[in-house]
C-alpha positions as CSV (number, residue, x, y, z in Angstrom):
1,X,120.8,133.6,144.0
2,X,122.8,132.0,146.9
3,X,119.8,128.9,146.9
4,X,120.1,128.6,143.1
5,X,123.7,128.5,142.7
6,X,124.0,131.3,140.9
7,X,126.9,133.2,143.2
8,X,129.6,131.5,145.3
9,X,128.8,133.4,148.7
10,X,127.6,136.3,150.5
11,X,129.9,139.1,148.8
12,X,128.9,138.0,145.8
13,X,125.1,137.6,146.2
14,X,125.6,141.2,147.5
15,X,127.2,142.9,144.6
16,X,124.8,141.3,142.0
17,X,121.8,142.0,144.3
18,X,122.6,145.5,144.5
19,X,123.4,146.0,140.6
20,X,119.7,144.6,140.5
21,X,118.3,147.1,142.1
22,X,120.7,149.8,140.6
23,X,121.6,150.6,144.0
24,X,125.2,152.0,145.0
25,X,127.9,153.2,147.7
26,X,126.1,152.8,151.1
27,X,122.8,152.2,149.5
28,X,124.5,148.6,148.8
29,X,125.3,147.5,152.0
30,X,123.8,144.9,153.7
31,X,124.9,143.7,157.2
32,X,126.3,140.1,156.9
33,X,124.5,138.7,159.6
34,X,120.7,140.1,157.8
35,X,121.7,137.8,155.2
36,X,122.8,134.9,157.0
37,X,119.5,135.4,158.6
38,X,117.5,135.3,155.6
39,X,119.0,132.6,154.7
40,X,118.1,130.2,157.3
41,X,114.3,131.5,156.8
42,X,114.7,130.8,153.1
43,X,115.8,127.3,154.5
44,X,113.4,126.6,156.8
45,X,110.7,127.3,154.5
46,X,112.1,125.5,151.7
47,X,114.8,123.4,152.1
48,X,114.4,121.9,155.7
49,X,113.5,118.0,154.5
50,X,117.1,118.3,152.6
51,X,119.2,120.5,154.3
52,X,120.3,118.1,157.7
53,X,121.4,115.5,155.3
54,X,123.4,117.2,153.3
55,X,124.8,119.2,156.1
56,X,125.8,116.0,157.8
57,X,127.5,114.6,154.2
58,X,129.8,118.0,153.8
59,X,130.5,117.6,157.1
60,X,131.7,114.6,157.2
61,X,133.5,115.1,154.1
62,X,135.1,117.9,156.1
63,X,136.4,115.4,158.7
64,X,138.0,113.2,156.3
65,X,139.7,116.0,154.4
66,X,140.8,117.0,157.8
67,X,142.5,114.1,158.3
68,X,144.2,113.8,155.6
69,X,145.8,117.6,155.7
70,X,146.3,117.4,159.2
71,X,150.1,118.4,158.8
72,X,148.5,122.0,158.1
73,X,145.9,122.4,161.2
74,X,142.6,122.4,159.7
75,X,140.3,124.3,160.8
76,X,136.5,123.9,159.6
77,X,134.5,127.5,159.1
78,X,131.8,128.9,156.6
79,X,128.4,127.6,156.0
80,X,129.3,123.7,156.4
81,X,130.4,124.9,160.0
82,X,127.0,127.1,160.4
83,X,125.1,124.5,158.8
84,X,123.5,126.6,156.2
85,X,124.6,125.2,152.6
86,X,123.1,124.5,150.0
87,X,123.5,122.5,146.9
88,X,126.9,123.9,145.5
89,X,128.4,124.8,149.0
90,X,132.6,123.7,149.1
91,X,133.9,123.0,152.1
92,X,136.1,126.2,154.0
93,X,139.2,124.8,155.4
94,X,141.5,127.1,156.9
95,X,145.3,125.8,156.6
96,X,148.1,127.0,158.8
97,X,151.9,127.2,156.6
98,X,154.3,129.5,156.0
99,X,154.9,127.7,152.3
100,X,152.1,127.4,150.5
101,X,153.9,124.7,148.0
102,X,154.1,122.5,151.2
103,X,150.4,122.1,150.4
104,X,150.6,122.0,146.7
105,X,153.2,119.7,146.9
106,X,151.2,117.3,149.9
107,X,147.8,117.0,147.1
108,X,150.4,116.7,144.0
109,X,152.0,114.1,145.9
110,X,148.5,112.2,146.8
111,X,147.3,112.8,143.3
112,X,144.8,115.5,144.2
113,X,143.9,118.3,140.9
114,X,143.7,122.0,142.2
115,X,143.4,125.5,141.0
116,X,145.0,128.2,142.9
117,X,143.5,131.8,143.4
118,X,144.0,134.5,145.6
119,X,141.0,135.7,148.0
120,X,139.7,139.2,147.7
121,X,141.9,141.4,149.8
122,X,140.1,142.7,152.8
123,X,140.1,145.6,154.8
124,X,142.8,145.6,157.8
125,X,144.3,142.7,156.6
126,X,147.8,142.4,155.8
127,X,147.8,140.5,152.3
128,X,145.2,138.5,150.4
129,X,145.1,134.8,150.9
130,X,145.9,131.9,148.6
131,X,143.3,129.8,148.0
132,X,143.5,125.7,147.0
133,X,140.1,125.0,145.3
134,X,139.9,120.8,144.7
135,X,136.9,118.6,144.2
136,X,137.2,115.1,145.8
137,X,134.5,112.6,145.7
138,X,131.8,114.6,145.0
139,X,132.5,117.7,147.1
140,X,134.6,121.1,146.4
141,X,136.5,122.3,148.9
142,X,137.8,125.5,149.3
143,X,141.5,125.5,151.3
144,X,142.9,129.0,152.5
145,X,146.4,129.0,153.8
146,X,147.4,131.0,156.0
147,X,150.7,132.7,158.4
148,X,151.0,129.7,161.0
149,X,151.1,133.1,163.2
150,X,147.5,133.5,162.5
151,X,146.6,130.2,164.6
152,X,147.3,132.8,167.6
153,X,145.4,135.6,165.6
154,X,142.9,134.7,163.8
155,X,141.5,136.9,160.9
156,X,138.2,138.4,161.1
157,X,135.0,137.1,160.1
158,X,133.4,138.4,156.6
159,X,129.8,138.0,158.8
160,X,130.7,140.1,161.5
161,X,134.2,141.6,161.3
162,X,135.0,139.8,164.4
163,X,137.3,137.0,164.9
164,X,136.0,134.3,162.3
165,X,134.5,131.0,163.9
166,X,136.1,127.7,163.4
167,X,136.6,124.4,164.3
168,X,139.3,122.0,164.4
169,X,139.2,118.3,164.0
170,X,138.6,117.1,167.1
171,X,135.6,120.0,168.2
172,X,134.0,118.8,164.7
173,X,134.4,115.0,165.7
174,X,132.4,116.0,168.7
175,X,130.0,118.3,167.1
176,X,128.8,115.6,164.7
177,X,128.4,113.4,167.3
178,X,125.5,115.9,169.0
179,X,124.4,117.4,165.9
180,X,125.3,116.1,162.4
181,X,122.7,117.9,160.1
182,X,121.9,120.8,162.4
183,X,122.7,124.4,162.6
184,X,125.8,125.2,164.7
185,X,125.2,128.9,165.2
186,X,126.8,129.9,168.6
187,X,128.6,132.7,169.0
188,X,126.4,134.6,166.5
189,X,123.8,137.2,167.6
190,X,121.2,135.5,165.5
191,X,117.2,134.6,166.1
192,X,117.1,131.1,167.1
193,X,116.2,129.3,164.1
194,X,113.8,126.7,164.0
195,X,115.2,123.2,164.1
196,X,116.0,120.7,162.1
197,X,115.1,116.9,162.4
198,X,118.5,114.9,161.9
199,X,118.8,112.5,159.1
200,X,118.8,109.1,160.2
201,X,121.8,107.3,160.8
């Protein structure tokens, strides 16, 4: 479902693959990391000639959009950061702002459309987050705003229910320039998966 487009992300693959199988309660649960997993084996079997290249576009999308809300501090997380996207996969930005019209007003202002949604509360968190969703030269990108408290605290990960990974402009400028197209999977008790040849430049 998550290769065809047919769900948004994990959570969602989760509850319509468990409705599937008329499964429910505990039955349904299904450790994020086993299915970030599975997806990088679905990927290496099926989607490696495609996957560095369009890791390295979204990426470098990411960099740009970045740039241009770097008033907020921008940090890069999700599958662009891990490398594991696919064909409908937006761009996770995490915005720091105590206002969340500051960043409505910034892409008014620069002539960028949004909708606006609120993120599925989760457990031990305080309050749901707003969430920007904006398409921009070919690529969606999801923005979260957050507390600028939460650059000291950051919330946990939906994988791991640990501090969520992320990167900030200047680690990704570096990161693309050692591994555009590859899978940036550090700091996640995963198998190493296999690799991937970079695109060429």
């Amino acid at each position: 479902m998550l290769a065809r487009g047919e769900v948004p992300g994990f959570r969602e693959a989760r509850e319509k693959a468990a409705a599937a199988l008329g499964l429910r309660g505990s039955e349904a649960a299904l450790e994020g990391l086993a299915l970030l997993q599975a997806v990088i084996e679905y990927q290496s079997l099926f989607d490696h000639g495609e996957l560095p290249k369009r890791n390295q576009r979204l990426r470098r999308a990411a960099l740009e959009a970045m740039k241009f809300l770097r008033g907020f501090s921008p940090r890069l997380h999700g599958a662009v950061l891990f490398g594991t996207t696919f064909a409908d996969t937006p761009v996770g930005l995490l915005l720091f702002d105590d206002e969340i019209e500051h960043v409505s007003r910034h892409l008014l202002h620069n002539k960028v459309p949004f909708t606006l949604r609120t993120a599925p509360a989760r457990r031990g968190r305080e309050a749901p987050w707003p969430v920007f969703e904006c398409h921009r030269d070919g690529v969606d990108f999801e923005l979260s705003v957050l507390p600028v408290q939460r650059q000291r605290q950051m919330p946990p990960s939906r994988l791991t229910g640990r501090t969520v990974l992320c990167l900030d402009e200047n680690a990704l400028v570096q990161r693309l320039a050692e591994s555009p197209g590859g899978y940036w999977l550090e700091g996640l008790p995963l198998l190493p998966p296999p690799g991937l040849a970079e695109p060429e430049r």
